[in-house]
C-alpha positions as a LaTeX table, in Angstrom:
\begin{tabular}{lrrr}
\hline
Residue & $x$ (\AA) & $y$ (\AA) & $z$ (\AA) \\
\hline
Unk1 & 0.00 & 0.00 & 0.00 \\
Unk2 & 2.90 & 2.42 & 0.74 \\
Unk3 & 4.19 & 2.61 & $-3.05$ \\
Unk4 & 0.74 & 2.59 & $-3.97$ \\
Unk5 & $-0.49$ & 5.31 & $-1.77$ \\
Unk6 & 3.18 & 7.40 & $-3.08$ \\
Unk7 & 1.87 & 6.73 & $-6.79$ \\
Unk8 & $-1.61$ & 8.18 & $-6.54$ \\
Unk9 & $-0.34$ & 11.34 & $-5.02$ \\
Unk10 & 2.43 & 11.54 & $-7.69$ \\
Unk11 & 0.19 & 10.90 & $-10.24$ \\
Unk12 & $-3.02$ & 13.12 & $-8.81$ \\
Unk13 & $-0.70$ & 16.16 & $-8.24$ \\
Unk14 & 0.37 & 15.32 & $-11.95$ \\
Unk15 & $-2.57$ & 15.39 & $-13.40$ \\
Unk16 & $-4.21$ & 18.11 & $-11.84$ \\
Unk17 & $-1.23$ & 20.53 & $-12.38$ \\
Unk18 & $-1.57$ & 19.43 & $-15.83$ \\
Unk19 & $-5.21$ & 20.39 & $-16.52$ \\
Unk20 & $-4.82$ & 23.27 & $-14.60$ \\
Unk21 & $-1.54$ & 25.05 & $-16.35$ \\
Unk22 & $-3.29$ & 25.79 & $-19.54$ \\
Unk23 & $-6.50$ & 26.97 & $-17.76$ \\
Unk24 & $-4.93$ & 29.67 & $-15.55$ \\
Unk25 & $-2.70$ & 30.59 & $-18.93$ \\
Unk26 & $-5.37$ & 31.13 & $-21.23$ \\
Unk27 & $-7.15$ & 33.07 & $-18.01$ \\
Unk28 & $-3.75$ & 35.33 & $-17.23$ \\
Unk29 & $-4.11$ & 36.16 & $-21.06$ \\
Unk30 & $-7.47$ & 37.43 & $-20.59$ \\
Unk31 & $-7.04$ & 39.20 & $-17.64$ \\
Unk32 & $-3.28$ & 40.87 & $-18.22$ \\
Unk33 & $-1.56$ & 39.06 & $-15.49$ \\
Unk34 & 1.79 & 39.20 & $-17.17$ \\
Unk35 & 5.03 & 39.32 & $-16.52$ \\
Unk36 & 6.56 & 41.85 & $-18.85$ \\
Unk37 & 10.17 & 42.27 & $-20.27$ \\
Unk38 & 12.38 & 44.93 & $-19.07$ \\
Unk39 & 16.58 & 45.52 & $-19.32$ \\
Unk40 & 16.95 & 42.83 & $-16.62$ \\
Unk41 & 14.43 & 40.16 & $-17.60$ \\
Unk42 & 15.74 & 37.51 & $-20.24$ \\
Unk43 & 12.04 & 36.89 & $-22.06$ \\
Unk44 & 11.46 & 39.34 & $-24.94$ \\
Unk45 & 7.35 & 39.02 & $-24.84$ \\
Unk46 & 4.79 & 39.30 & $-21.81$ \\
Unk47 & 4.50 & 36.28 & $-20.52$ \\
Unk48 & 1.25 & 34.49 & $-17.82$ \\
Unk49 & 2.97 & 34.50 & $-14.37$ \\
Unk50 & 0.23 & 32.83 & $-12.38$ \\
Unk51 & 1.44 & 29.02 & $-12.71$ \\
Unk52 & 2.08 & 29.17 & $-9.03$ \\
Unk53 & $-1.54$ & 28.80 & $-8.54$ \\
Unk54 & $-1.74$ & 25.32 & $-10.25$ \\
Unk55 & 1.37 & 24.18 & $-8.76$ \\
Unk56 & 0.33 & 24.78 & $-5.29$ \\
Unk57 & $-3.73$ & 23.41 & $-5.88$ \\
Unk58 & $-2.35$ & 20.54 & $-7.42$ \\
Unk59 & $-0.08$ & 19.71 & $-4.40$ \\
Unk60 & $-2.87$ & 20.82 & $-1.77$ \\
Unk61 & $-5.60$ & 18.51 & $-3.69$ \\
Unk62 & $-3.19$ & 15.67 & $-3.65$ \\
Unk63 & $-2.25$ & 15.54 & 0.12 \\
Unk64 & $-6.03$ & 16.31 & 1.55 \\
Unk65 & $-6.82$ & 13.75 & $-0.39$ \\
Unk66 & $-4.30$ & 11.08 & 0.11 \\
Unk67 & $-1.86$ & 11.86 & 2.91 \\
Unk68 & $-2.63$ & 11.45 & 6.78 \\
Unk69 & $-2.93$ & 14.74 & 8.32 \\
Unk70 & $-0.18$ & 14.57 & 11.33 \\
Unk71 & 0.71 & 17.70 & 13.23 \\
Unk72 & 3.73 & 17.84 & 10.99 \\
Unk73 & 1.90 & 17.42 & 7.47 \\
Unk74 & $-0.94$ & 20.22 & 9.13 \\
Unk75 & 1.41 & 22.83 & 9.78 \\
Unk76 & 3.48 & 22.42 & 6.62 \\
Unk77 & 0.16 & 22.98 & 4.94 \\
Unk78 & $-1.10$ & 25.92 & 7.15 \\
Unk79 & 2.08 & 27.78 & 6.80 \\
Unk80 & 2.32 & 27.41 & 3.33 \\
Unk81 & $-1.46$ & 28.85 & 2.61 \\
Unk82 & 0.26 & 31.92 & 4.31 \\
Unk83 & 3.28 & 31.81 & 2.09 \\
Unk84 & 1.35 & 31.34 & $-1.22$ \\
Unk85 & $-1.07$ & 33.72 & $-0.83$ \\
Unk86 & 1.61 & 35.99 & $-0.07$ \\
Unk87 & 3.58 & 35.45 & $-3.51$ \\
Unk88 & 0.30 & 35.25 & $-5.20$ \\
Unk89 & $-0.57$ & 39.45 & $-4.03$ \\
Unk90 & 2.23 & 40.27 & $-4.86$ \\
Unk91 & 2.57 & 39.00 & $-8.27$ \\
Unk92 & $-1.25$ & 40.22 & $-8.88$ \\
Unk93 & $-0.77$ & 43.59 & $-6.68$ \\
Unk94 & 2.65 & 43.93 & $-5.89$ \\
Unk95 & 3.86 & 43.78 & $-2.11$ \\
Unk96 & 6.75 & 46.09 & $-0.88$ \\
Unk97 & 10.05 & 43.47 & 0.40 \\
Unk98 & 9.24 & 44.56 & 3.97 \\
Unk99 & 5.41 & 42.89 & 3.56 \\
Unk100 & 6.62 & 40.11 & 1.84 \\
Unk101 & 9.16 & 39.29 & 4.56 \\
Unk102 & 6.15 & 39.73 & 7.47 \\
Unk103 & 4.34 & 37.38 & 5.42 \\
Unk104 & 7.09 & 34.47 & 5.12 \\
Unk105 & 8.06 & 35.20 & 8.80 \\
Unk106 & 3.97 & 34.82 & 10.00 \\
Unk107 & 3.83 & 31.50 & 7.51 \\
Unk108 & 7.17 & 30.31 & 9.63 \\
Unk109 & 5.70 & 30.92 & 12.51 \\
Unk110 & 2.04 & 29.32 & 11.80 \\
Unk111 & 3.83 & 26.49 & 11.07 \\
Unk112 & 6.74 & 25.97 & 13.90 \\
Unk113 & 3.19 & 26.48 & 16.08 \\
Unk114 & 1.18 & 23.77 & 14.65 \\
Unk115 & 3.74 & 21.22 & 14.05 \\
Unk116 & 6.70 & 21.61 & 16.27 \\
Unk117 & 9.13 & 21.62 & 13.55 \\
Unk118 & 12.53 & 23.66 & 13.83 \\
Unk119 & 15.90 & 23.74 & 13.88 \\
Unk120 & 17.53 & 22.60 & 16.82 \\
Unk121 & 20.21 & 20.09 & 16.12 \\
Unk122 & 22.84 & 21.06 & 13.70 \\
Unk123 & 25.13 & 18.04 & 13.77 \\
Unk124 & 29.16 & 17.95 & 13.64 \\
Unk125 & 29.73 & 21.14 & 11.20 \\
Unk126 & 33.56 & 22.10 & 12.73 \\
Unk127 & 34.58 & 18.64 & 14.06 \\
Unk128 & 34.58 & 19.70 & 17.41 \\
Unk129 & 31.16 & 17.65 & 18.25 \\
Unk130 & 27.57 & 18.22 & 17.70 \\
Unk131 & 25.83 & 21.65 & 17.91 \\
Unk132 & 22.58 & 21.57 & 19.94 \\
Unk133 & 20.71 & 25.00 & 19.91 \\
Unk134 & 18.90 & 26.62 & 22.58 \\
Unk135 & 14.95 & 26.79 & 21.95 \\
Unk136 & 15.48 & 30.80 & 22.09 \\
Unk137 & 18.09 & 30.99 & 19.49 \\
Unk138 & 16.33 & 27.46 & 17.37 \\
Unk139 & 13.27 & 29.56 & 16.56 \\
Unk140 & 15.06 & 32.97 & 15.50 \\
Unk141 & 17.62 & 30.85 & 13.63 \\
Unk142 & 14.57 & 28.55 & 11.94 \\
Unk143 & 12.70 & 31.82 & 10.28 \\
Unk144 & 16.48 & 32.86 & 9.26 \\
Unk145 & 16.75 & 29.65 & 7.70 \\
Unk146 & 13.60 & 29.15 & 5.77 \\
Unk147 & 13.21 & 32.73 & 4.75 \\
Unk148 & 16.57 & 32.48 & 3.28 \\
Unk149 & 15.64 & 29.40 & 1.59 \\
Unk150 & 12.23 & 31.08 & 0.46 \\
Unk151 & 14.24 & 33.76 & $-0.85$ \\
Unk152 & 16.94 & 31.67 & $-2.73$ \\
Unk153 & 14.42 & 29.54 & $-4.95$ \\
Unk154 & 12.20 & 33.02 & $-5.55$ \\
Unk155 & 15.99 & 34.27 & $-6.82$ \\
Unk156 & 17.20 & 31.79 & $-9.04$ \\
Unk157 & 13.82 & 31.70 & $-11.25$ \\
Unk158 & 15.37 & 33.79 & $-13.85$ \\
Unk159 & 15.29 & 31.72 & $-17.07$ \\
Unk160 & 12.69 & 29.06 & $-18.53$ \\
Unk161 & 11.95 & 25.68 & $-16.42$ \\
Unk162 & 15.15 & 26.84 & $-14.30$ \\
Unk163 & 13.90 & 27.02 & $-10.93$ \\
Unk164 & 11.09 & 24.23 & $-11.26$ \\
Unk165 & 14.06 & 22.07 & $-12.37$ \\
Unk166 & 16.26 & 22.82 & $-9.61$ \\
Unk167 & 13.54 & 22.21 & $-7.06$ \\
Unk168 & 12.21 & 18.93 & $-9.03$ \\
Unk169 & 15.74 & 17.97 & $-8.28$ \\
Unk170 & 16.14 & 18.91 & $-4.76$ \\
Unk171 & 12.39 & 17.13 & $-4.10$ \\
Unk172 & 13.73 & 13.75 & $-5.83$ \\
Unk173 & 16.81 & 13.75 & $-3.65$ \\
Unk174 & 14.61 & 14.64 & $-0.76$ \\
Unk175 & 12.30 & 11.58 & $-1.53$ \\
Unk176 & 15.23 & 9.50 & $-1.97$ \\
Unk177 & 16.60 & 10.25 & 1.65 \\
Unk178 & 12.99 & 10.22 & 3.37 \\
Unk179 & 12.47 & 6.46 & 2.03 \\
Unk180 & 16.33 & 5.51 & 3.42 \\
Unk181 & 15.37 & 6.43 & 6.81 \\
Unk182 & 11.61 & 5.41 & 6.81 \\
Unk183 & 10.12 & 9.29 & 6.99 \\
Unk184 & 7.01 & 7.93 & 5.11 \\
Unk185 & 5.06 & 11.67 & 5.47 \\
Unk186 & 7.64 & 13.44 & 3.88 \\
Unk187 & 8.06 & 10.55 & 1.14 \\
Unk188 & 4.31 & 11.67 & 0.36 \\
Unk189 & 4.79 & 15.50 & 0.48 \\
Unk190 & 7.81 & 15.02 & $-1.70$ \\
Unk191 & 5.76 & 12.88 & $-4.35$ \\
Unk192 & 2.90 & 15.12 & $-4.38$ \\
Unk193 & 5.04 & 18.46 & $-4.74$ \\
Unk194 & 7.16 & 16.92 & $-7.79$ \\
Unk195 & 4.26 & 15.66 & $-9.62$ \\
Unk196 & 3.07 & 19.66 & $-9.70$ \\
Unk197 & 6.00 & 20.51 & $-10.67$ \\
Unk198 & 6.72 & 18.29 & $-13.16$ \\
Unk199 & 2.90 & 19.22 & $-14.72$ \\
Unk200 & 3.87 & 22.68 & $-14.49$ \\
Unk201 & 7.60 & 22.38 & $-16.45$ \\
Unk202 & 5.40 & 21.02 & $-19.27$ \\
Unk203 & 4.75 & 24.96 & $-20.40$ \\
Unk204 & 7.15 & 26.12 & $-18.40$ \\
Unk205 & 10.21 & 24.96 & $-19.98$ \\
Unk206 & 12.06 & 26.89 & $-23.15$ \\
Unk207 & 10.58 & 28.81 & $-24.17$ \\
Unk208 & 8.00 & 28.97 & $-21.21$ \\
Unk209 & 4.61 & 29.78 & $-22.58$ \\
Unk210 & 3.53 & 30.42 & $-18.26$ \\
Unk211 & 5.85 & 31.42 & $-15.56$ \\
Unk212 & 5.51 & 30.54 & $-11.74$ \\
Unk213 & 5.72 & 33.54 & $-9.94$ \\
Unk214 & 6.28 & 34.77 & $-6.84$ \\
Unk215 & 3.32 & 32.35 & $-5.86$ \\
Unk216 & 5.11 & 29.10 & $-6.74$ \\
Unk217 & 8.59 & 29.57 & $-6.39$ \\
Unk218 & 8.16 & 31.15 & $-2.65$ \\
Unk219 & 5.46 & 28.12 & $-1.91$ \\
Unk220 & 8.38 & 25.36 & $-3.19$ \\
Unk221 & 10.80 & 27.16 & $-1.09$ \\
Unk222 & 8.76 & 27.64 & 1.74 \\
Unk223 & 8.05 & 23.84 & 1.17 \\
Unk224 & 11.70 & 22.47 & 0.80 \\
Unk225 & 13.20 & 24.12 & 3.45 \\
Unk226 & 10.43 & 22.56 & 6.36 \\
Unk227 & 11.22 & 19.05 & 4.23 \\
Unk228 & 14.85 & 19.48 & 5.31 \\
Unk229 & 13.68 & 20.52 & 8.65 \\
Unk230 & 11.57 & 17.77 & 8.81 \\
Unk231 & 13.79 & 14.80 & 7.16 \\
Unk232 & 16.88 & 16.41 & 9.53 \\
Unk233 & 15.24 & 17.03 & 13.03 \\
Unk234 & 11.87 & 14.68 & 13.53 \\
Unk235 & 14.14 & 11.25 & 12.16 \\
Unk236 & 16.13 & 10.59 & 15.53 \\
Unk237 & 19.45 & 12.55 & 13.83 \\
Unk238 & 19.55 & 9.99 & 11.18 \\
Unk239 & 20.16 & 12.71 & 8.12 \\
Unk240 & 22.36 & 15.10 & 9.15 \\
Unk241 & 21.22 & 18.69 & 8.56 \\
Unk242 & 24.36 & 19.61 & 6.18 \\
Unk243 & 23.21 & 17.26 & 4.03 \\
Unk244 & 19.56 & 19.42 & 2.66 \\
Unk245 & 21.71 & 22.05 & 2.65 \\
Unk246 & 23.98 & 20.76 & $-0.06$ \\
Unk247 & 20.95 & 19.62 & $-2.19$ \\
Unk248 & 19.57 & 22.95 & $-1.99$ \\
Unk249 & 23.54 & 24.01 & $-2.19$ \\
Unk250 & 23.33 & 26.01 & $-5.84$ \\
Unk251 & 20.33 & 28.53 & $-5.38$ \\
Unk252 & 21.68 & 28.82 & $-1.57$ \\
Unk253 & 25.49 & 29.58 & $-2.36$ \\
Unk254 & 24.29 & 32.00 & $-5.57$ \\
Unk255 & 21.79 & 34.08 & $-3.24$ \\
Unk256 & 24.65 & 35.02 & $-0.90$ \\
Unk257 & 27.23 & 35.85 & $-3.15$ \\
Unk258 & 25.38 & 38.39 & $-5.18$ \\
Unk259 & 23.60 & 39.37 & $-1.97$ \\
Unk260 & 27.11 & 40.16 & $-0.22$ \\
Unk261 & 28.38 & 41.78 & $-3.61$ \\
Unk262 & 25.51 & 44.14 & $-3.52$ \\
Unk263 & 26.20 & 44.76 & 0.23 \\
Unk264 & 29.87 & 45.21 & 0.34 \\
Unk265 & 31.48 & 45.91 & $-3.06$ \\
Unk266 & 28.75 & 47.86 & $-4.67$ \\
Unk267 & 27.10 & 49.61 & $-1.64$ \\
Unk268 & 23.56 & 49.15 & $-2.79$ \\
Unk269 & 20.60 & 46.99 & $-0.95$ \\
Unk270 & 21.36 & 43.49 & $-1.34$ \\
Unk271 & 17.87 & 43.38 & $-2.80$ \\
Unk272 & 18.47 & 45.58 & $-5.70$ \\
Unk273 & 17.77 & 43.45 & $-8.96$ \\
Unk274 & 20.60 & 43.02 & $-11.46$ \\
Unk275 & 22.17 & 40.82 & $-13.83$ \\
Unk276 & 25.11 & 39.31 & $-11.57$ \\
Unk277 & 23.24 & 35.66 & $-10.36$ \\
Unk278 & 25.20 & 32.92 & $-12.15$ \\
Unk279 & 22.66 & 32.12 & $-15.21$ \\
Unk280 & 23.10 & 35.44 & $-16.33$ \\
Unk281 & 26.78 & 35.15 & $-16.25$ \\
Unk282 & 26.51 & 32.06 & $-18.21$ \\
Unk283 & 24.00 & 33.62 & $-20.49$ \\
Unk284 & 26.34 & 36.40 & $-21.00$ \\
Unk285 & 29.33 & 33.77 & $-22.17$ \\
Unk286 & 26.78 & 34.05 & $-25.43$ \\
Unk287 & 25.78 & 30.26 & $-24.16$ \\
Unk288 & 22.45 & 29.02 & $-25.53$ \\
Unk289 & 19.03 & 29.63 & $-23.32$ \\
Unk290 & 18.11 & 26.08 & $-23.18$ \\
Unk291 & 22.22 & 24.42 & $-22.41$ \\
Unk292 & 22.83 & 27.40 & $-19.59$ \\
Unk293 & 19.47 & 25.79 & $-17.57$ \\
Unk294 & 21.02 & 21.98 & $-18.52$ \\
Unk295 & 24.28 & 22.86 & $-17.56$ \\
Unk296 & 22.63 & 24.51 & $-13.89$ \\
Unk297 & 20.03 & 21.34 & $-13.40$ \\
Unk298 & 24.01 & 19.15 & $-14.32$ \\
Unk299 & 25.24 & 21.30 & $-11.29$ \\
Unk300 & 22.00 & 20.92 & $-9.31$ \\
Unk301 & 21.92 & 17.02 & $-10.00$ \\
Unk302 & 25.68 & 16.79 & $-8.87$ \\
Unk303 & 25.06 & 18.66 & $-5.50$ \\
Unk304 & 22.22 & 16.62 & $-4.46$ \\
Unk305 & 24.01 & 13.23 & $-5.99$ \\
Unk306 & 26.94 & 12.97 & $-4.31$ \\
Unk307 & 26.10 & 13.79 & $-0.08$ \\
Unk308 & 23.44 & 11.13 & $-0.63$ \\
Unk309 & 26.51 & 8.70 & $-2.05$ \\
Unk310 & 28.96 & 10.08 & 1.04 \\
Unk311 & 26.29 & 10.57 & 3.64 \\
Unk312 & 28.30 & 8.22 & 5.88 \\
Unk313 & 30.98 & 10.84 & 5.88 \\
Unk314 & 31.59 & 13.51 & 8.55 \\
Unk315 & 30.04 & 16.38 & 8.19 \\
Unk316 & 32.64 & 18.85 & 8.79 \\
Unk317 & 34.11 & 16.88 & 5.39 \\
Unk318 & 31.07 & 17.31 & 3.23 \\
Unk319 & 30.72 & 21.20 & 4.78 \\
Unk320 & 34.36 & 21.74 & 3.40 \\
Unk321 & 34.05 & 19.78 & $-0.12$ \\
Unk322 & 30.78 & 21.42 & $-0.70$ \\
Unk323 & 32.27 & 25.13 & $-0.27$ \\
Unk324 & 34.85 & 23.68 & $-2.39$ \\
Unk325 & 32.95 & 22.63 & $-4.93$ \\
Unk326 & 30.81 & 25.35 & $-5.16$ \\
Unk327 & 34.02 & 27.96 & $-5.84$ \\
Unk328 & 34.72 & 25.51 & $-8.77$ \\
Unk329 & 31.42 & 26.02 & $-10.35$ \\
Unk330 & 30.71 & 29.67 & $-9.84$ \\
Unk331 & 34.31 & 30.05 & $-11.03$ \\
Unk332 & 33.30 & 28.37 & $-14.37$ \\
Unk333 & 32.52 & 31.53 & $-16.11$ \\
Unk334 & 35.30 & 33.32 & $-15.12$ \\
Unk335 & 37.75 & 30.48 & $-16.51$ \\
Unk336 & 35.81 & 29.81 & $-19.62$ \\
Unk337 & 36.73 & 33.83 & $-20.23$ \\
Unk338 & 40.23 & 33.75 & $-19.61$ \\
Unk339 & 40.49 & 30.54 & $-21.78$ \\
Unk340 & 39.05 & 32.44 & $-25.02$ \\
Unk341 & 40.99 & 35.32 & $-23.80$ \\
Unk342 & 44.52 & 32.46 & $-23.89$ \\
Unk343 & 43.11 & 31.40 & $-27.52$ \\
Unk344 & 41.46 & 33.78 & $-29.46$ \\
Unk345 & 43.07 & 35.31 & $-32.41$ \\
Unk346 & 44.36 & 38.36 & $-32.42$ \\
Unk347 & 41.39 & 40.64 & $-33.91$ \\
Unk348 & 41.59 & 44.46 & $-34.21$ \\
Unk349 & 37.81 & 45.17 & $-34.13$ \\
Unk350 & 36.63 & 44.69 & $-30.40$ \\
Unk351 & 33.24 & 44.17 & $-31.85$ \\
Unk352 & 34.11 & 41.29 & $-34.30$ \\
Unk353 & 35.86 & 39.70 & $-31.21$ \\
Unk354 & 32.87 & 39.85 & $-28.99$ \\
Unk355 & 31.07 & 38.57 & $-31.98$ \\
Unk356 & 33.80 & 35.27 & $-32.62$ \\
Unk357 & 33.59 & 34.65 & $-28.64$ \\
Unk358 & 29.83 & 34.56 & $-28.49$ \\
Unk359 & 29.39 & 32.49 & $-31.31$ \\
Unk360 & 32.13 & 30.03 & $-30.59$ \\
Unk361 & 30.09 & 30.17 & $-26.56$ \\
Unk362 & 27.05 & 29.54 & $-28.26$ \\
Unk363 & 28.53 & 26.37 & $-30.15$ \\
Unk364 & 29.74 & 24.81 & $-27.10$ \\
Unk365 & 28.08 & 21.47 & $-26.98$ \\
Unk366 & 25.74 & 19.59 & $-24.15$ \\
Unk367 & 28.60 & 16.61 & $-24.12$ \\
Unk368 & 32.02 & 18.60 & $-23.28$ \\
Unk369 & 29.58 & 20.46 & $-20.39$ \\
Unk370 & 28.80 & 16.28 & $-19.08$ \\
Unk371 & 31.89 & 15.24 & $-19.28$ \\
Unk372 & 32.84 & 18.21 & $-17.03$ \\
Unk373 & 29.99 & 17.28 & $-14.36$ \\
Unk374 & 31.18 & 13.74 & $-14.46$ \\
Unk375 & 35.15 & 14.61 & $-13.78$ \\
Unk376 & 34.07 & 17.09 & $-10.78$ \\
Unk377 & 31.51 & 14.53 & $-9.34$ \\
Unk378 & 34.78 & 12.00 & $-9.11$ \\
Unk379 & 36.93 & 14.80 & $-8.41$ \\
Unk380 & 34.62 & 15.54 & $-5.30$ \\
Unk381 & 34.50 & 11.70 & $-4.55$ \\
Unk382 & 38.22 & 11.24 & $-4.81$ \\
Unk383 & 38.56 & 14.60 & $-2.16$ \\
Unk384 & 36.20 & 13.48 & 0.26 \\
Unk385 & 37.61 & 10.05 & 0.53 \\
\hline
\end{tabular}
């Protein structure tokens, strides 16, 4: 009955995210709920922006219909009602950042109330032995946490089917590490979030005929992080808590560096909106839509791959290869610069050589970017044993 019960929530979610996309599309059309281009934004045409609103109704309908409601599973649910009807105002009204952080902070706190669930235990991080926090610092720390988390997946959906892939990702590693240790309610919540998000990256991948929106990608983050609360803190210690935040590793790592260059090297609010978050840096290497978002769901896929394979391993060792790792990656564009600039011929017009490097980025192929994921993924395993 369990795989059974895991299949019809899959497959209701599915289904119902499925029927539902091109409804609310054809309904944004009508209305003018669009999300339209501007010097930052990468689409050239308005585009819907409301498939947050199937994504979320198709997980809801799934688990009231299929999954026992625990205190855990309740609050999850409550809190996230609070979360997506935040992102949905604001991408039908607008909400300033200060209301949109009171309403991720009220949906933490609805559902640390109902169900218990924070951050307390932090495992072995430094080697020096396991970090236990105080209930006064575990709830201040917990809204940290998921609002940073929130914040990271609402960042990184910048290109087509990028941040539904990343969190499709995250959700099957999730589900992976829920059935080693037996966390059957999170098993379900996994199954019925990925098959909404997997109806939704039907029309949402390039070139996306609907976007998310605030409404869906602040729901999935609001979503994953109490999954890694709840696979890390209500399963006796048996996943350690570094381990969710590798998976989550690429929109988490990306969030603070162009957060603390905003802060400290440009002097501007770290919330300003710019160009700087690695996609666009990709993008700007003249690299194809379509390969940057394979390359980052490669990356993604390699994160949440290999602390499942080395879970056994300390933490303090998968803390350290992780930051290591993620230098490598977000150092990618910089290198694949400095290699044209090595190789490139020696062209007086500027503008011609702009226009050799971009095409010559835009050639590079799907296989050379694999067989680069597959030498740092036994790069990483060779470090970390």
């Amino acid at each position: 009955m369990g795989f059974l019960q895991l299949f019809y929530v899959f497959a209701t979610s599915l289904a119902a995210a499925l029927v539902m996309v091109p409804a609310l599309r054809r309904w944004a059309l009508q209305k003018g709920e669009l999300d339209r281009p501007d010097e930052r934004k990468v689409h050239k045409d308005p585009v819907p922006r409301l498939g947050g609103i199937a994504i979320f109704m198709a997980f809801l309908f799934s688990v009231l219909v299929f999954v026992d409601m625990t205190c855990e599973v309740r609050g999850i649910l409550a809190g996230s009602l609070v979360i997506f009807f935040t992102g949905l105002i604001d991408d039908l009204h607008g909400l300033s950042p200060r209301r949109k952080f009171f309403g991720q902070i009220s949906g933490c706190l609805v559902t640390m109330s109902i169900s218990g669930l924070h951050l307390g235990y932090l495992g072995d991080l430094f080697g020096t032995g396991s970090i236990i926090l105080p209930f006064w610092i575990a709830i201040p720390f917990t809204i940290f946490a998921v609002v940073g988390v929130i914040n990271a997946v609402n960042l990184i959906d910048g290109l087509d089917g990028l941040a539904g892939g990343v969190a499709f990702i995250s959700l099957a590693a999730f589900l992976l590490l829920a059935h080693l240790t037996g966390n059957f309610p999170v098993m379900l919540l996994c199954a019925a979030m990925l098959g909404a998000v997997l109806g939704f990256l039907k029309y949402n991948f390039w070139p996306a005929r609907i976007f998310m929106g605030d409404g869906g990608s602040l729901t999935i983050g609001f979503i994953l992080a109490f999954l890694a609360i709840h696979l890390t803190q209500a399963s006796g210690g048996a996943i350690s808590p570094v381990i969710p935040v590798i998976i989550l590793g690429l929109p988490i790592i990306d969030t603070l560096r162009v957060m603390t260059r905003r802060a400290l090297l440009e002097r501007k609010s770290p919330f300003s909106p710019d160009r700087t978050h690695l996609h666009h840096q990709f993008l700007d290497l003249g690299i194809h839509h379509r390969t940057v978002v394979l390359l980052i769901y490669g990356i993604s896929l390699t994160l949440a791959a290999v602390p499942i394979l080395f879970r056994s391993l300390p933490e303090y060792a998968l803390l350290l290869s992780y930051l290591g790792t993620s230098v490598l990656f977000f150092s990618l564009p910089y290198f694949i610069r400095r290699l044209y600039g090595r190789f490139r011929p020696r062209i007086a017009d500027s503008g011609s050589s702009v226009l050799v490097f971009r095409r010559w980025a835009a050639h590079l192929r799907l296989e050379s970017i694999l067989i680069f994921l597959v030498a740092v993924v036994f790069g990483f395993a060779s470090f970390v044993h």
